[in-house]
KEROLO-849146 format. One record per residue: residue in three letters; x negated, y negated, z negated of N, C-alpha, C, O in turn. Coordinates in steps of 0.001 Angstrom, whole numbers, plus 500000, padded with zeros to 6 digits. Atoms other than C-alpha are relative to their C-alpha. Example, Ala and Ser with C-alpha at 12.3 -4.5 7.8 and 13.67 -1.06 7.14 Angstrom:
// KEROLO-849146
Ala499110501190500000487700504500492200499100498800500000498064498819499335
Ser500820501190500060486330501060492860500770498910499270500261497802499101
// end
This chain:
// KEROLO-849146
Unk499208499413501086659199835697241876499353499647498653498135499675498473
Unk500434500712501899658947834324237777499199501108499830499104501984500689
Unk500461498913501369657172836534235309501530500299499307501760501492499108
Unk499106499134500483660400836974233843501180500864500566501951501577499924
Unk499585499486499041661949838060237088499868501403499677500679502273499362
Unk500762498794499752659434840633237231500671501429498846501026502557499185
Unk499938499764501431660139841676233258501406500820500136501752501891499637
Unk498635499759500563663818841523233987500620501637501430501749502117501530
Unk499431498605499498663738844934236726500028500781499523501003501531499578
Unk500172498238500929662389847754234495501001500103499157501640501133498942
Unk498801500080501155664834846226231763501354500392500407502048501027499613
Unk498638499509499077667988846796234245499824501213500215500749501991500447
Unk499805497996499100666778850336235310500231500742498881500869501794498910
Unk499811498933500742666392851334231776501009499713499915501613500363500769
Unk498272500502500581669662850053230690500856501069500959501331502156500631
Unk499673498818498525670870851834234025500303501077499767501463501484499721
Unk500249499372500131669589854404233411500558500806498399500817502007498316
Unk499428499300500901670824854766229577501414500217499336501854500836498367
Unk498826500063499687674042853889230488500945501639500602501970502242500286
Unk499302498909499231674606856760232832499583501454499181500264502451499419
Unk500006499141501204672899859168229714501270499695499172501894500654498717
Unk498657500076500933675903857648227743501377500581500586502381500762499896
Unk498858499961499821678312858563230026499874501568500516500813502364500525
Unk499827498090499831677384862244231018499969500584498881500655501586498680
Unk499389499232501184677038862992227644501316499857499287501862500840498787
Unk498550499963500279680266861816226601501604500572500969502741500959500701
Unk498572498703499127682293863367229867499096501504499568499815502459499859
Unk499675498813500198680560866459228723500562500721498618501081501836498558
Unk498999499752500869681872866449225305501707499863500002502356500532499198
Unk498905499817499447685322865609226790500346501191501008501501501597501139
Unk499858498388499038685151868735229185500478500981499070501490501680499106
Unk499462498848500704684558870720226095501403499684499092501932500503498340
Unk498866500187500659687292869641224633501475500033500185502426500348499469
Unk499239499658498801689352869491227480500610501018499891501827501042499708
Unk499794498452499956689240873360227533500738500940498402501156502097498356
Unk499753498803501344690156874542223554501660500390499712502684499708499730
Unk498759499177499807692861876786223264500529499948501538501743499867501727
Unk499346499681498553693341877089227112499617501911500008498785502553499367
Unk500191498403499365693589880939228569498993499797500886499339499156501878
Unk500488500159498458690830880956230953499407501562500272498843502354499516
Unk500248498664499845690401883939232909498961499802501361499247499347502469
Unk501096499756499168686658884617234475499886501412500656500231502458500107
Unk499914498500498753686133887424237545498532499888500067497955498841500357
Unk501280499535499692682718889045237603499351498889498859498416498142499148
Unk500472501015501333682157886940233989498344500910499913497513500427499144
Unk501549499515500753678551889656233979499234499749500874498166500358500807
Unk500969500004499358677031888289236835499490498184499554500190497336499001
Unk500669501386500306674609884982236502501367498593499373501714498211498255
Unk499030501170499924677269882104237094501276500655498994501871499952498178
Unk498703500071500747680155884224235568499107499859498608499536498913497948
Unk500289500346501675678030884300231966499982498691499982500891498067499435
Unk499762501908500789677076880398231831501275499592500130501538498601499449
Unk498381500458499693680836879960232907500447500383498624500736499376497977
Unk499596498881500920681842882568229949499390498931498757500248498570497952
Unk500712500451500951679147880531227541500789498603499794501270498372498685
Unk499648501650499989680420876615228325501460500042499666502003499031499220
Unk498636500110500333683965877752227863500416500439499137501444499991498629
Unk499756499660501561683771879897224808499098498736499518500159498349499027
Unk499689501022500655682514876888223433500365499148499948500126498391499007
Unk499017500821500234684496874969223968501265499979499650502079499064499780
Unk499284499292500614686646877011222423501480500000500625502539499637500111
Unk498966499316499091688865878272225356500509501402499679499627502122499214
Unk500148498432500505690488881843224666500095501025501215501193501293501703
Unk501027499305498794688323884152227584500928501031499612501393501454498554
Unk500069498784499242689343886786229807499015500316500568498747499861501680
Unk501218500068499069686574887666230835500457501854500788500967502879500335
Unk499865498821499171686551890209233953499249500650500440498474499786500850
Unk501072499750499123684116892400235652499782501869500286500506502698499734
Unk499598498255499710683233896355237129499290500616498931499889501614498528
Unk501139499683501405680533897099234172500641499914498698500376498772498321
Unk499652499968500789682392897760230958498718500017498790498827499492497682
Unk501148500514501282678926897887228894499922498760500033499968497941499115
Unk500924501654499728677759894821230703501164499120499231500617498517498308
Unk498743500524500223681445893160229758499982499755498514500419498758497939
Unk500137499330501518680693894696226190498949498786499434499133497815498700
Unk501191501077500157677196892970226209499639498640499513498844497967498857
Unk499912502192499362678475889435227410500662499891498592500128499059497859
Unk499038500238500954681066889710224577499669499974498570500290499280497765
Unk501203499911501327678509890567221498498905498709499953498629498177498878
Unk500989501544500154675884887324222465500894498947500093500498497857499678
Unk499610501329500892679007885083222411500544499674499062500754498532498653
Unk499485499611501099680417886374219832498236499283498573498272498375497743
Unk501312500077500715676553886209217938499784498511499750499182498230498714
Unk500734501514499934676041882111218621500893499154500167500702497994500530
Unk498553500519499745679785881424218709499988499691498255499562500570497507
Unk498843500078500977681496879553215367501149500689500208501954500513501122
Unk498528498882499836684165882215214786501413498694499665502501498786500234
Unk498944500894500757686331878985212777500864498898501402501992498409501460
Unk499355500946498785686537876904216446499603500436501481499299499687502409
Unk500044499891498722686207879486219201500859501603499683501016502099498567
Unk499650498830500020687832882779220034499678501237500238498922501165501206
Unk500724498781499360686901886344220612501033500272501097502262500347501086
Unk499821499675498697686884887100224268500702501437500241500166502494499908
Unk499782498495499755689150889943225415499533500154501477499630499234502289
Unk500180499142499563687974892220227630500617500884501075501203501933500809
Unk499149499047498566689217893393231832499531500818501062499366500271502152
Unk500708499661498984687805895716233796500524499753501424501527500455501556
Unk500045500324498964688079894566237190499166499755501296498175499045501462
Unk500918499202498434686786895649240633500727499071501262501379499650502131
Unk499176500727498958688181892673242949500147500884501261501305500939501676
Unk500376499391498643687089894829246227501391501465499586501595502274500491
Unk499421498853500333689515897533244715501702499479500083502350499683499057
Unk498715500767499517693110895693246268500819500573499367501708499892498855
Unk498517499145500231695409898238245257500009500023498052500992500325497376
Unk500091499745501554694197898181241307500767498355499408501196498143498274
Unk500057501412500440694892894382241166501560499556499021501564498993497927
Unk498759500517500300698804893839240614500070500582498019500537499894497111
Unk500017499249501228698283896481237269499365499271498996499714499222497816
Unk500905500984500523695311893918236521500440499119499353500393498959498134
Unk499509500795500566697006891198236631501449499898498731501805499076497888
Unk498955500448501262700019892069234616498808500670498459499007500202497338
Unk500882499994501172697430893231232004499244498806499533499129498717498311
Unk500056501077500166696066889999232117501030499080499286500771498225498440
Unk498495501301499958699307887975231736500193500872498411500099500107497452
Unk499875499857501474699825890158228390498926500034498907499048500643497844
Unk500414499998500949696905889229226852500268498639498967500208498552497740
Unk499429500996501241698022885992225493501400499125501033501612497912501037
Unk499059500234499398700944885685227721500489499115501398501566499262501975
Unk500297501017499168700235882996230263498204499891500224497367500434499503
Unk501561500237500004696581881683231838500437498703500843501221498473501764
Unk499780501092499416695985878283232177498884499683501027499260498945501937
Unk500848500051499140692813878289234108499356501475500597498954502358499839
Unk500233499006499573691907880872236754498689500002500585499006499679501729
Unk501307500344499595688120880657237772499505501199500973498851502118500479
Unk500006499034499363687901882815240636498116500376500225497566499551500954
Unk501457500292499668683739883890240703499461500869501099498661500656502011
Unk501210498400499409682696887422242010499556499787501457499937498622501571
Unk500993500190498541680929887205245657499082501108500454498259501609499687
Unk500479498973499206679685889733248209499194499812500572499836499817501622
Unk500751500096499208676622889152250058499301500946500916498888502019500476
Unk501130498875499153674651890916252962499356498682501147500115497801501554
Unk500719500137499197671957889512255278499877500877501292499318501974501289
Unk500389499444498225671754890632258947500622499984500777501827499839500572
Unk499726500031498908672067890750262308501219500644499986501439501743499477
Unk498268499099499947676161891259263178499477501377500832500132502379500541
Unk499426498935499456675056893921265616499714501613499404499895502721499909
Unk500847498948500852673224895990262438501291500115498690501313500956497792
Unk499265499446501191676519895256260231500950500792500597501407500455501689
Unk498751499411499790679154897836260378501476499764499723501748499163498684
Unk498618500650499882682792897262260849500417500186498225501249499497497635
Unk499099499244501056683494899033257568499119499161498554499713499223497478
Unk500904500824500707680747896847255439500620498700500134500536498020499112
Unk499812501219499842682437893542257168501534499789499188501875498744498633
Unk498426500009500972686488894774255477499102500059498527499507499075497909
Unk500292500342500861684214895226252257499747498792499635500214498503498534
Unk500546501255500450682742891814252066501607498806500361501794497659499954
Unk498944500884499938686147890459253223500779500016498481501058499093497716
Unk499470499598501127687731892696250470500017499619498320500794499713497370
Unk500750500635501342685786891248247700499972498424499991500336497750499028
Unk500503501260500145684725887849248871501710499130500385501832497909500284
Unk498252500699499228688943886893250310500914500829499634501554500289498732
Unk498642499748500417691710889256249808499892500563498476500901500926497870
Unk500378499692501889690472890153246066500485498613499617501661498287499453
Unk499323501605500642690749886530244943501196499864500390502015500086499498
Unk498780500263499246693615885833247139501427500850498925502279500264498258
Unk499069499193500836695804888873245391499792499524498668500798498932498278
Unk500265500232501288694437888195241945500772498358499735501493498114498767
Unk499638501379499701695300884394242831502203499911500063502984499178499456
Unk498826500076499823698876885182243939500976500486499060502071499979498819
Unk499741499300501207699449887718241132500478498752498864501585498765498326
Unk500118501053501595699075884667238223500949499408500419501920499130499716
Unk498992501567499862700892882133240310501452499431500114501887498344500494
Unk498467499922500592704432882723239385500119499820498844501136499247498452
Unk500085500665501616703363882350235580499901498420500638500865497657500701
Unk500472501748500001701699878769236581501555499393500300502088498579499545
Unk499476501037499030704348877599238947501899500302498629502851499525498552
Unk499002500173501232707115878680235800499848499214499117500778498653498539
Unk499955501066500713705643876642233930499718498644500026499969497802499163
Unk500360500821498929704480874339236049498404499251499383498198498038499350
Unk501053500097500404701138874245234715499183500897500525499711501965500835
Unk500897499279499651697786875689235864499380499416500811499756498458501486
Unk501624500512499071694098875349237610499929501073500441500109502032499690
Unk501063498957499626692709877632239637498897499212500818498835498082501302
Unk501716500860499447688961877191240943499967500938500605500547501998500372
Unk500588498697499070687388879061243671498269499280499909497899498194500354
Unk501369500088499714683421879371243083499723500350502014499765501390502672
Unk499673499250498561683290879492246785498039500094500278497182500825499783
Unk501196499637499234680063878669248987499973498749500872501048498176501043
Unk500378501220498638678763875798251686500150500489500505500983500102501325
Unk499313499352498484678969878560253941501246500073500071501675500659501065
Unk498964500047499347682395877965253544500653498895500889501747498673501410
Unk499626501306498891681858874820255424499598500365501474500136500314502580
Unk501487500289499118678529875363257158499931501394500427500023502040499383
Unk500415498969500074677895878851258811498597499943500391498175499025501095
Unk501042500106499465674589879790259237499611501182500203499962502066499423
Unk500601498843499785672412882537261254499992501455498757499482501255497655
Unk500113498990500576672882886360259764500702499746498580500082499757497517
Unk499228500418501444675608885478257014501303500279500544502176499841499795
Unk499001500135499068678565886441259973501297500626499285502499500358499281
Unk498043499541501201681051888424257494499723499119498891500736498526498521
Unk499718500956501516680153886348254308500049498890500176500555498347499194
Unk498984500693499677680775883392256083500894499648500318501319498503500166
Unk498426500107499897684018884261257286500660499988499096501599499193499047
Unk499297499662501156685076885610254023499976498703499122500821498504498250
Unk499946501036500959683990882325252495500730498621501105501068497570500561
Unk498834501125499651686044879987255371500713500696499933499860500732499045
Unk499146499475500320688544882069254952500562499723498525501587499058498376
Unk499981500640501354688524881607251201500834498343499831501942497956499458
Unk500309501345499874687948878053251607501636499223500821502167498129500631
Unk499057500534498625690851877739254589501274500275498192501917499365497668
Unk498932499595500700693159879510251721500351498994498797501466498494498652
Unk499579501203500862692867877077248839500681498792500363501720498275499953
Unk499659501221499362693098874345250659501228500008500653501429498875501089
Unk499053499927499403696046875067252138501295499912498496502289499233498235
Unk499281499843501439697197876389248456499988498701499096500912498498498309
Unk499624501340500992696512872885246685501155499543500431502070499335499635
Unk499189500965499851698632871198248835501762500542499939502736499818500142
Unk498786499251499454701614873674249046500591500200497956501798500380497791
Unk500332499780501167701234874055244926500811498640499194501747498831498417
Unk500708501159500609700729869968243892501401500174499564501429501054498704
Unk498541499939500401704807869705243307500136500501498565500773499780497798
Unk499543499409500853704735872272240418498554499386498756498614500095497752
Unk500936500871500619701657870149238484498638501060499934497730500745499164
Unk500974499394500350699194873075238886498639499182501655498728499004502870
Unk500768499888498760695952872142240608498727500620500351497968501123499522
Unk501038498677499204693429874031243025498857498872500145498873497769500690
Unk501448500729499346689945872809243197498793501268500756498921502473500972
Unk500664499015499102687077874220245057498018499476499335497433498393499356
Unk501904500715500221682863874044243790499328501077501005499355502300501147
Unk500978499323498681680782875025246546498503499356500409498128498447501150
Unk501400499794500416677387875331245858499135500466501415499695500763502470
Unk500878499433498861674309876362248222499812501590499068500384501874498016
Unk500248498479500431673225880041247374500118499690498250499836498503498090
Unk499960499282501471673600880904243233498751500919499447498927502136499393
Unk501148499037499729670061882274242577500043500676498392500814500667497432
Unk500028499085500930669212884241240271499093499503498237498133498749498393
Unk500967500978500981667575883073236415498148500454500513497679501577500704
Unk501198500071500369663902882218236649499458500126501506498256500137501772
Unk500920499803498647663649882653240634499473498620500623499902497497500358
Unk500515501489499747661642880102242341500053500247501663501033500991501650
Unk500325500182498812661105880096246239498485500381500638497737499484501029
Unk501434499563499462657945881717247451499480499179501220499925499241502366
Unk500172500383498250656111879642249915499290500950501220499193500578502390
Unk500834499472499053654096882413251562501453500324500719501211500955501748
Unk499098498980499239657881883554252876500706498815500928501439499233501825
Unk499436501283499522659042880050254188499346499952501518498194499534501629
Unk500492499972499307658786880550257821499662498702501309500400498743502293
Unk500484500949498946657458877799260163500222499473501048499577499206502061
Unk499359500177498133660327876843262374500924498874499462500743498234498426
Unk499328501122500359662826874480262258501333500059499408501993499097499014
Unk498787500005500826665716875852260817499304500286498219499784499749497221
Unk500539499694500965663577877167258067499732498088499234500053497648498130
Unk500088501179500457662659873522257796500935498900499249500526498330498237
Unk499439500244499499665866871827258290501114500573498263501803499857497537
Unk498968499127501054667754874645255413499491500428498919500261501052498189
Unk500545499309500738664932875541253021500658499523498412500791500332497494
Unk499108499992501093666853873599250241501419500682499622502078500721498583
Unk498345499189500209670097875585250890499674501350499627500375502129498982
Unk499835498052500473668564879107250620499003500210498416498707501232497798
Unk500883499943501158666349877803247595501139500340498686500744500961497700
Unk499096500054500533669764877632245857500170499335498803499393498430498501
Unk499810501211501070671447876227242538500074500361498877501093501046498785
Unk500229499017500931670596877480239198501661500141499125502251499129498747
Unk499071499535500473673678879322237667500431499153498473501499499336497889
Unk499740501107501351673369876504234365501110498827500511502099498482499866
Unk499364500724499438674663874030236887500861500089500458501620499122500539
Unk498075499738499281677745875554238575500582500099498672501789499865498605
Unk498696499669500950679016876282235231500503498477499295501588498057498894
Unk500118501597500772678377872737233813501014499470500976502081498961500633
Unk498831500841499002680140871524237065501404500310499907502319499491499825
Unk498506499565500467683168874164236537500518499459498805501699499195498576
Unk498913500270500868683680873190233636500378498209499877501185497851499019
Unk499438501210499846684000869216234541500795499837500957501702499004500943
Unk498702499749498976685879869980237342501514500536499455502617500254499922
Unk498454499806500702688656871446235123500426498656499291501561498191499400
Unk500001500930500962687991868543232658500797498950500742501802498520500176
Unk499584501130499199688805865781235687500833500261501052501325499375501751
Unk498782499418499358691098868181237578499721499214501922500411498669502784
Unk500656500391498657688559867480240623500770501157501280501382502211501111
Unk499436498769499062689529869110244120499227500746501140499438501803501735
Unk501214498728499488686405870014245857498905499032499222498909497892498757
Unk501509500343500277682816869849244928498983500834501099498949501976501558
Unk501671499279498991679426870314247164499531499614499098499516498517498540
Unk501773500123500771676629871041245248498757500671501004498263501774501240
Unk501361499713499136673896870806247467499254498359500159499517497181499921
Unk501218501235500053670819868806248157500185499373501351500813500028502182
Unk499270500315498932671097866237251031499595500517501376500275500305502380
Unk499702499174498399669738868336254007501237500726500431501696500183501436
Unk499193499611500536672464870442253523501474499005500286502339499411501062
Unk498937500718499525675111867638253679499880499237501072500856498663501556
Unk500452501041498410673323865738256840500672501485500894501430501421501862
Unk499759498563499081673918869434258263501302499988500330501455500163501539
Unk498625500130499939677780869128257937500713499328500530501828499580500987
Unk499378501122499258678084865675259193499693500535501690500503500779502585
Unk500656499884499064675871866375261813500952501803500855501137501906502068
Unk499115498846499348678027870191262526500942498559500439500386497746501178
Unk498629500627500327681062867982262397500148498811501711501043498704502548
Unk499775501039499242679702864898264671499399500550501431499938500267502501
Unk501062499686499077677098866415266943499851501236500680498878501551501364
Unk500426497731500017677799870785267328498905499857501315498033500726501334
Unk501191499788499106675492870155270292498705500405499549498134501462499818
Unk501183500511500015672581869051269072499870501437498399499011502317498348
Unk499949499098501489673339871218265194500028501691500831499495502566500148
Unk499768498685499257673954874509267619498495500111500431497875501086500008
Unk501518500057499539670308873687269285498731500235498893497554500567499034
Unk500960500095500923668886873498266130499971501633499484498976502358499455
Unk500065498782500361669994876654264909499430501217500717498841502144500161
Unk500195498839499116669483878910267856498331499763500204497722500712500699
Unk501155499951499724665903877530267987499196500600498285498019500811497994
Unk501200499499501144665035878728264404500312501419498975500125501774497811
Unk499911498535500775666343882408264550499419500890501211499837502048501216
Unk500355499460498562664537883494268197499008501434499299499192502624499558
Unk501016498972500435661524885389266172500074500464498606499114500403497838
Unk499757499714501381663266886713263013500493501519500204501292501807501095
Unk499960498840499666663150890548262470501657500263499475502224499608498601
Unk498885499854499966666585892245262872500228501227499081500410502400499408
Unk499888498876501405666865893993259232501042499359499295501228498157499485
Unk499030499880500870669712894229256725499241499552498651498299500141498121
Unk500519500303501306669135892170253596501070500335499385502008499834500004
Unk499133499746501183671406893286250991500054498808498560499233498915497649
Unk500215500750500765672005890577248785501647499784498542502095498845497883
Unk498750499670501058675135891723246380499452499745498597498432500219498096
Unk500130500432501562675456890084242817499890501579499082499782501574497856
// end
């Protein structure tokens, strides 16, 4: 190989490399731009993912619904974007209290919704139910909650809007869903149903929808952690699913799902995985192999104590 061979790789990687800086920063100024003057209406806008969602879309000067069960917290969210917001090219966020898990409040919801600026062009479905443990430690009446919240909450809230969209024949909806709505895994047995379930429902809804020009996408992330958490290694236990999944339960910082939601509206994408690639070998491998992916699992939950993690946003 020349000397100028040599010269001429680093020169291609940077180039490469400042190529693909030119082009994420310019689809993410097209995202925001994408979004100004749209209705977009966020569910559980006060937990992690719903604020950076709430932040990337008030500036981009979308006009927010923001939703959630905490009327201070709601209050809160609405004063810091208000504080770091240009008032001249963004809007002030109104304000819904909403309790997805609460079915029967929803239809009242949504027409309160629909009159705040008459229509919603993007519906960003977020809020999420979690619990950890053994099915024979959850109770029947804990597994209709996590359905309640994590599936027929969206679902109603979802069906509610979609007679505005399909009148005008405009509209997005997103479902923040989950990988477990691909992938199930050990002690997750109602919040992964609730999230294929979810998952089964969109998907069914894009295609039944596409006719009237509104479309359904899906971002499905590994866990949503929390700001500033890191992964403890003294807790990382020494088996092979632990091995095998430790990037899926490390999860995906709440900056990044929103950055993704909001290019997923921008490019009117129809699913997204955000996960690291163990994680997607896991899927092929469910998909091609359940033998061998079933073996794996059952060998790395034999000596795991049978306690209730509570893991609700």
């Amino acid at each position: 190989m020349s000397f100028y061979s040599v010269l001429a790789i680093p020169a291609v990687v940077v180039i490469i490399a400042g190529v693909y800086y030119l082009y994420n920063e310019v689809t993410r100024l097209m995202s925001k731009s994408a979004v100004r003057n749209k209705v977009v209406v966020i569910t559980d806008a006060v937990s992690g993912m719903g604020k950076e969602c709430a932040r990337v879309f008030h500036m981009g000067g979308a006009r927010l619904i923001l939703c959630g069960k905490d009327w201070d917290k709601l209050q809160a969210l609405h004063d810091a974007l208000s504080d770091v917001a240009d008032p001249s090219v963004t809007f002030s966020p109104k304000l819904i209290l909403l309790d997805l898990s609460d079915i029967s409040a929803i239809p009242d919801i949504t027409r309160e919704v629909l009159e705040c600026y008459g229509c919603v062009d993007v519906l960003i479905n977020n809020s999420s139910m979690k619990v950890k443990a053994p099915v024979q430690n959850l109770s029947l009446d804990l597994d209709r909650r996590i359905m309640d919240a994590n599936y027929f909450g969206p679902i109603t809230l979802t069906k509610g809007l979609l007679p505005s969209m399909i009148s005008r024949r405009s509209g997005h909806l997103v479902l923040v869903n989950s990988i477990q709505g691909k992938l199930a895994v050990p002690f997750r047995t109602a919040y992964a149903a609730s999230k294929h379930a979810a998952q089964a429902f969109f998907d069914c809804l894009r295609a039944e929808v596409q006719e009237f020009g509104i479309c359904v996408s899906t971002v499905s992330p590994t866990f949503i952690r929390s700001y500033g958490q890191a992964p403890d290694p003294s807790n990382l236990e020494k088996s092979v699913w632990k091995f095998c999944f430790r990037k899926l339960v490390h999860g995906v910082h709440p900056v990044e799902v929103a950055n993704e939601v909001l290019r997923t509206v921008n490019r009117k994408k129809k699913e997204v995985l955000m996960a690291n690639p163990i994680p997607k070998v896991a899927l092929y491998v469910r998909s091609l192999f359940p033998g061998l992916f079933f073996a794996v699992v059952a060998a790395g939950v034999k000596d795991v104590p049978l306690v209730i993690e509570d893991e609700a946003k």
